[in-house]
N, C-alpha and C positions, 0 to 999 in steps of 0.2 A: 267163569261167572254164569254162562248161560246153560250151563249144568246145573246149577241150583234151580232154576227153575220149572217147575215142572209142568205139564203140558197140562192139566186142569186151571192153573191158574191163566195161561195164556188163551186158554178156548174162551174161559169166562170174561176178557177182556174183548176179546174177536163177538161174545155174545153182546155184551152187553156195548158194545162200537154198531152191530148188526139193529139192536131195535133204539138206537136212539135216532139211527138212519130210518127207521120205519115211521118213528113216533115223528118226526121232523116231516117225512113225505106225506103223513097222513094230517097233519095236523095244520103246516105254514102255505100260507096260499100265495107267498111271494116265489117267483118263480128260479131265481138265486137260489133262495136256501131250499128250495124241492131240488135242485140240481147240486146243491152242497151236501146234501142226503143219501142221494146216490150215492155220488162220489163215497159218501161214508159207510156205507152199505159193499160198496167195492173193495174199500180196503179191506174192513173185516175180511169178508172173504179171499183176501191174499193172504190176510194173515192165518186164516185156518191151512191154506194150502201150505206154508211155508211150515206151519207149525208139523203138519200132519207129517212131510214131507222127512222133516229132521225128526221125529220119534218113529217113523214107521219103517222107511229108508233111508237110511240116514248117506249110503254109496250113491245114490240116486240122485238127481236133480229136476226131477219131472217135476211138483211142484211150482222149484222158483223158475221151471219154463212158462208154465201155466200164469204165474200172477205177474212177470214180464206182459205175457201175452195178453194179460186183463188189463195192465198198466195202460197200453197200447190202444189197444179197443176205448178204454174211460176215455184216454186223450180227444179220442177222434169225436166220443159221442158230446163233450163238454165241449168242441171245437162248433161242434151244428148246434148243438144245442144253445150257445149262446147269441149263434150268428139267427139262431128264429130269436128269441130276448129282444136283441138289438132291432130287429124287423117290428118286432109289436111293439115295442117300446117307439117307436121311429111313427107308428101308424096311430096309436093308440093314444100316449105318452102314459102307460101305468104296465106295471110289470106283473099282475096280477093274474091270478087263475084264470077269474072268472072273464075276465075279457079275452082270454085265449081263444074262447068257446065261438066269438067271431070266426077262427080260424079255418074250421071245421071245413066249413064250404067254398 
């Protein structure tokens, strides 16, 4: 079944996962869904690597080492990134941008 599908279709899913992660980072000022956006931004781009991986090399596994290795990296960055959240959220009591800007100094 994943023989039918062909790798134009899958990039355009990887694309259009890619800027809904943009439109989301540039657009929502809560700081969840800026951090949900990433995360959506990440995956696309596993999903390109895994895509590329299986039409290009298909003998290979560099790829799905690669988006393990991104999996791993997201983890850690949605681990701090939440534990600041919880700090401004703790200090502040709003999850917002622009009270972030506090932060700074």
């Amino acid at each position: 079944m994943l023989n039918e599908i062909s790798i134009t279709h899958i990039l355009f899913v990887s694309t259009a996962l890619f800027f809904i992660g943009v439109y989301g980072l540039l657009t929502r000022r809560n700081l969840i869904t800026i951090l949900m956006s990433v995360e959506l931004m990440l995956n696309s781009v596993n999903i390109n690597f895994v895509a590329f991986n299986k039409y290009l090399f298909p003998e290979k596994m560099d790829g799905i080492f690669f988006s393990i290795f991104i999996i791993a990296i997201a983890a850690a960055e949605a681990a701090v990134a939440i534990a600041i959240i919880i700090n401004l959220y703790r200090s502040h009591q709003s999850i917002d941008v622009e009270d972030a800007s506090e932060m700074k100094y």
